[in-house]
C-alpha positions as CSV (number, residue, x, y, z in Angstrom):
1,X,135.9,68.3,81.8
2,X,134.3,64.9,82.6
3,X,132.1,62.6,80.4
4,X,129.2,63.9,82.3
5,X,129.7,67.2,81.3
6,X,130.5,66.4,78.3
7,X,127.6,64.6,78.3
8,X,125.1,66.9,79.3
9,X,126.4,69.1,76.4
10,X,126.0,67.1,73.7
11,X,122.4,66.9,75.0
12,X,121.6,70.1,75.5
13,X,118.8,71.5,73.4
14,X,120.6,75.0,72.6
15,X,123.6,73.0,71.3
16,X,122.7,74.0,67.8
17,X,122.0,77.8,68.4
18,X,125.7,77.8,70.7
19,X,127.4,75.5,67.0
20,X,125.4,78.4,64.6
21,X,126.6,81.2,66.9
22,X,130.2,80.2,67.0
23,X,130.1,79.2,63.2
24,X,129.0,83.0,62.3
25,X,131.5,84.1,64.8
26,X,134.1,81.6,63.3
27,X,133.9,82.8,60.1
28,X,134.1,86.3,60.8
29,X,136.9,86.1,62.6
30,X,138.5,84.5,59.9
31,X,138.3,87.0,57.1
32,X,139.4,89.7,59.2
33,X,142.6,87.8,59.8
34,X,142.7,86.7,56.5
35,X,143.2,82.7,57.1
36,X,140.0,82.2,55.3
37,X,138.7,83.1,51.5
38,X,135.9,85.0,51.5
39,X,133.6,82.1,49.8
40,X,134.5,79.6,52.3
41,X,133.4,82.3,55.2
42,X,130.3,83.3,53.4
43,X,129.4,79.5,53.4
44,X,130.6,79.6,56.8
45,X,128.0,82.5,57.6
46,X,125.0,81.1,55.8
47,X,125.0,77.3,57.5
48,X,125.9,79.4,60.7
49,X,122.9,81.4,60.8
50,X,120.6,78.8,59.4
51,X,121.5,76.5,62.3
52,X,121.3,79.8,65.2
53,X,118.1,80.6,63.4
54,X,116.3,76.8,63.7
55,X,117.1,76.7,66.8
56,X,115.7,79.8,67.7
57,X,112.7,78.6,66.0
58,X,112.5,75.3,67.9
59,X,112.8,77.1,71.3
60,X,109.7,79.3,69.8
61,X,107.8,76.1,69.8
62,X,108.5,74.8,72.7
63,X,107.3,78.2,74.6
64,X,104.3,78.4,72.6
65,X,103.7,74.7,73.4
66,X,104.2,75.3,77.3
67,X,102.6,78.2,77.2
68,X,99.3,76.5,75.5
69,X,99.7,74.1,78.5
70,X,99.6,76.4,81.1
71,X,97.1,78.3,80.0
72,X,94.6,75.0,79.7
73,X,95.6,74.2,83.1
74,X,94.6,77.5,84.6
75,X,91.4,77.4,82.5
76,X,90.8,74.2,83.8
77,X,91.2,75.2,87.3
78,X,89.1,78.0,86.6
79,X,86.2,75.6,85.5
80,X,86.8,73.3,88.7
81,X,86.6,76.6,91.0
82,X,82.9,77.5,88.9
83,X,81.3,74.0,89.3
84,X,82.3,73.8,92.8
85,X,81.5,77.3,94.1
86,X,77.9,76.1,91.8
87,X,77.8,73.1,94.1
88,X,78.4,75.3,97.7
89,X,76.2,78.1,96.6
90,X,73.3,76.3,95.8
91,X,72.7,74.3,99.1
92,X,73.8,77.4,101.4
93,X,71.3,79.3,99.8
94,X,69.0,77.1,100.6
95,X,70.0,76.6,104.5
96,X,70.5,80.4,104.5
97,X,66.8,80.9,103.1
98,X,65.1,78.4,105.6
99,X,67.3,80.1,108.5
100,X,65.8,83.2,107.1
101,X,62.3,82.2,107.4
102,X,62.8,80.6,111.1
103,X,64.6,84.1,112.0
104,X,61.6,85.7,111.1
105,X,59.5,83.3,113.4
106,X,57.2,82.4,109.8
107,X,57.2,78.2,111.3
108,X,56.4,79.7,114.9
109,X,57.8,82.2,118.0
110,X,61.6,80.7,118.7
111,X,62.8,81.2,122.3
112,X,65.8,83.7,123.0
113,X,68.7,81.0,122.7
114,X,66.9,79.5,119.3
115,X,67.1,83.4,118.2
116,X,70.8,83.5,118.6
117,X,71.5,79.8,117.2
118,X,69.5,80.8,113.8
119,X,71.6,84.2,113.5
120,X,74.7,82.5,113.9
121,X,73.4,80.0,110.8
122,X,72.4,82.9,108.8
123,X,75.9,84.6,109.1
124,X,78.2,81.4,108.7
125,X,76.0,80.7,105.5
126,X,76.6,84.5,104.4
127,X,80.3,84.3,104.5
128,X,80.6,81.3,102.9
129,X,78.9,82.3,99.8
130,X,80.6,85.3,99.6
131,X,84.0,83.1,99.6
132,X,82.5,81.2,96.6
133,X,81.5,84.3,94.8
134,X,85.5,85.4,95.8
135,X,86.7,82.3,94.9
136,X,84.8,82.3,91.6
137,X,86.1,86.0,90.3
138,X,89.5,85.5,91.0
139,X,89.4,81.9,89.0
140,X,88.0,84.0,86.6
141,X,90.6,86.6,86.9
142,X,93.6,84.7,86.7
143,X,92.2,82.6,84.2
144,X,91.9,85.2,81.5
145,X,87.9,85.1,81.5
146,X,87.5,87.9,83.0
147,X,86.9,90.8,81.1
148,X,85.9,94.6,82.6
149,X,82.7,95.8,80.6
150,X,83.7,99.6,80.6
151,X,81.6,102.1,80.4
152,X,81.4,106.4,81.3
153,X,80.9,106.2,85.9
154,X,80.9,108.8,88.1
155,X,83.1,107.3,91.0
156,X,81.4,109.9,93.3
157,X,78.4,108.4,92.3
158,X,79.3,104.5,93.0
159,X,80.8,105.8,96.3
160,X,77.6,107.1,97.4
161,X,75.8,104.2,96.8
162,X,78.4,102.0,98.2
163,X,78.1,104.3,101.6
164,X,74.9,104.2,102.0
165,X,74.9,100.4,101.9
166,X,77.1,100.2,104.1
167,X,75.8,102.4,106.9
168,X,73.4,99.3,108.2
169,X,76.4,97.3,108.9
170,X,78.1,100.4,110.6
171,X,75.0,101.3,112.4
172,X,75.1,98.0,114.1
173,X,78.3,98.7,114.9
174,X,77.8,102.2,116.4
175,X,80.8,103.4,113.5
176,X,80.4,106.7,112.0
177,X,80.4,106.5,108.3
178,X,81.3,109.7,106.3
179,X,81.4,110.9,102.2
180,X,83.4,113.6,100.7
181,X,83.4,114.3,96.8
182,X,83.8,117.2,94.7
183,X,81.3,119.0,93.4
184,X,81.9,118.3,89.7
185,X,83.7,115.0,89.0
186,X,84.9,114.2,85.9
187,X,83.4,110.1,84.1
188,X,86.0,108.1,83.7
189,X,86.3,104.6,81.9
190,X,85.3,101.5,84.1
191,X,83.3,98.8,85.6
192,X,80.8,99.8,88.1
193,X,80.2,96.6,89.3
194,X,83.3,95.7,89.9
195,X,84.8,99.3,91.7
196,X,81.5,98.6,93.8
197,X,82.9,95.4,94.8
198,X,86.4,96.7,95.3
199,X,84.7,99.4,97.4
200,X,82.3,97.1,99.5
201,X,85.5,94.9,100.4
202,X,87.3,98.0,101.4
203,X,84.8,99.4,103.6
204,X,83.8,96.3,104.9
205,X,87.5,95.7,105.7
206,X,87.8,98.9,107.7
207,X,84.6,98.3,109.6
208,X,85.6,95.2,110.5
209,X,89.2,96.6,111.9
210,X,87.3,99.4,113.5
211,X,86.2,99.5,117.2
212,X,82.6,99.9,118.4
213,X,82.3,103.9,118.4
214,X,85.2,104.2,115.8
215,X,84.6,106.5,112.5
216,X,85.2,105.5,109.0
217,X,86.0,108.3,106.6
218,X,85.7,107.4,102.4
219,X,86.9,110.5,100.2
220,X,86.6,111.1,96.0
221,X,89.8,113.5,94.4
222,X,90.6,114.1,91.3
223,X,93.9,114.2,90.6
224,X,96.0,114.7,87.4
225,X,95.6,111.2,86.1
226,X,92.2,110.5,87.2
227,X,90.6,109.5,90.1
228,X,91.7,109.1,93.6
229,X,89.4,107.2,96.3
230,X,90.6,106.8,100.0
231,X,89.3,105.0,102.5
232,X,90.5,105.7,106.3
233,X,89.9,104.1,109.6
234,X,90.3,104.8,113.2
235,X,91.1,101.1,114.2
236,X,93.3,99.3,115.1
237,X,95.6,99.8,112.3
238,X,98.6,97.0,111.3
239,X,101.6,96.3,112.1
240,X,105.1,96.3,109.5
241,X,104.5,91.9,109.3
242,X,100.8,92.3,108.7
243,X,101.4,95.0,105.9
244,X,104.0,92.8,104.3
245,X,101.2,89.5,104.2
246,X,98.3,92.3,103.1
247,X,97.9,91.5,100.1
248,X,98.1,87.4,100.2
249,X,95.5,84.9,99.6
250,X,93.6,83.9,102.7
251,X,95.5,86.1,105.0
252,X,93.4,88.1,107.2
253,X,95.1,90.9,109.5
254,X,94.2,89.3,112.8
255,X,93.9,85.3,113.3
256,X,90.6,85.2,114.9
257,X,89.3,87.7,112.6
258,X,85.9,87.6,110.3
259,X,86.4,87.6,106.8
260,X,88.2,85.1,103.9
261,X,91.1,87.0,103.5
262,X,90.4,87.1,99.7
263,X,88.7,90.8,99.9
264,X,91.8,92.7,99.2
265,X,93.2,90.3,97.1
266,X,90.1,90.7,94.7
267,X,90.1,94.5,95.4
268,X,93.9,94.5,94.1
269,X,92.9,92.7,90.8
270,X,90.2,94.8,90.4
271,X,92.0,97.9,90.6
272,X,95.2,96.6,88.3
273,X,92.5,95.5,85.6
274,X,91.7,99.1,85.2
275,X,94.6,100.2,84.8
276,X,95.1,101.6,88.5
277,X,97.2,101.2,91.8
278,X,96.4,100.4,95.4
279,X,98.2,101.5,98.5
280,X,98.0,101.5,101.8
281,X,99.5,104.3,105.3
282,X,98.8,102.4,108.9
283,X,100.6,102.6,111.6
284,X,99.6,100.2,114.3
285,X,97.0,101.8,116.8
286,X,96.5,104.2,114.5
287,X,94.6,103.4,111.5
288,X,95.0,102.4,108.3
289,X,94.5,104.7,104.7
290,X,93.6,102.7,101.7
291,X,94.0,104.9,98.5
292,X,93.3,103.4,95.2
293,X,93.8,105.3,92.0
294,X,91.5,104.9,88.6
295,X,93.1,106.3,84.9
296,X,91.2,109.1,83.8
């Protein structure tokens, strides 16, 4: 062995748990052979275990202490995220509010092309404060602020009203938008608001990956540990490289397609924070199944 490895030992932070370890061993192996009195190897035992057990409690620290860090450094990055989705939000709202009014002709008539220009405005300004609002929960989320305010839903319930939100958007789309529950389903522990948004993103997701015509079915079971919710479209479905990316940040399942790519990401967290699972069944030209599961 070298200097530098001998070095790099006599450095090493868990020198002193590897000396206390091999003292206790030491020592035991010496009464049972007998080459040691038992007073020596009981001295042996105690500074053994006294040095294995500071350095245990050294390493303690330092976790503690790194994980004290990380965790100011993710709520910091939490607070950046707020103050900056505050600084988007607030000037798109405004563009998206006078866009609004011009849409409506309240300044005046607007020719055709004018029409189209102030609808394109109105939708650019739409998506990009629902990416702020996305960006802001999963800040949230990963920074530990986050905190489901449970209380007794009816997930038959929050799927009907989700549906028939939804069935503008489809309607523009010429999609067929369907509900099936059961006739008696049992309140679980949740969220509303936040199964509504993991809901919206995943119909909005399926409408989106839908054709013009296409048919978007949304079912409530119960099942033995709760509540199952699928969500099935006729689209396009995925293939096996765009089922492995699903579920990453900012990863949408076509390149030119609408959408920030955070829905399902959120939609994930959501679910997990409840204590449930997410899957998903596609098959490319042939639709895609989400299922989602809530405790009971």
């Amino acid at each position: 062995m070298g200097w530098k490895e001998l070095s790099g030992i006599a450095t090493s932070p868990r020198l002193p748990l590897l000396t206390g370890v091999i003292g206790v061993a030491g020592a035991v192996a010496a009464v049972l052979t007998g080459t040691w009195p038992a007073t020596a190897a009981v001295a042996g035992l105690v500074g053994g275990a006294g040095l294995a057990v500071a350095a245990m409690r050294r390493a303690t620290a330092a976790q503690q202490a790194e994980l004290a860090r990380l965790g100011e450094l993710v709520e910091r990055r939490a607070e950046q995220v707020t103050a900056l989705s505050h600084e988007l939000r607030t000037p798109l709202s405004m563009i998206k509010g006078a866009a609004d009014l011009l849409g409506e002709g309240s300044p005046g008539p607007l020719t055709p092309d004018q029409q189209r220009f102030i609808t394109i405005v109105d939708q650019q300004c739409a998506q990009v404060i629902a990416l702020c609002e996305s960006l802001l929960t999963q800040a949230k989320i990963e920074a530990g602020l986050f905190t489901p305010r449970l209380e007794q839903v009816d997930v038959s319930v929050v799927a009907r009203d989700v549906v028939i939100a939804m069935r503008a958007l489809c309607a523009e789309r010429k999609q067929r938008i369907t509900l099936d529950t059961p006739q008696v389903t049992p309140h679980i522990q949740a969220d509303p608001m936040l199964i509504v948004q993991a809901l919206t993103n995943l119909l909005s997701n399926a409408s989106r990956f839908t054709t013009v015509g296409g048919g978007i079915d949304v079912r409530v079971a119960v099942i033995d540990t709760g509540i199952a919710v699928y969500v099935t479209d006729d689209g396009a479905g995925m293939t096996r490289e765009q089922r492995r990316r699903l579920f990453q940040r900012f990863v949408t399942g076509r390149p030119l397609a609408d959408g920030t790519g955070l829905g399902l990401v959120i939609t994930k967290t959501i679910i997990e924070l409840h204590g449930g699972s997410i899957m998903v069944d596609t098959t490319s030209m042939h639709g895609t199944t989400f299922l989602f599961t809530l405790p009971g």
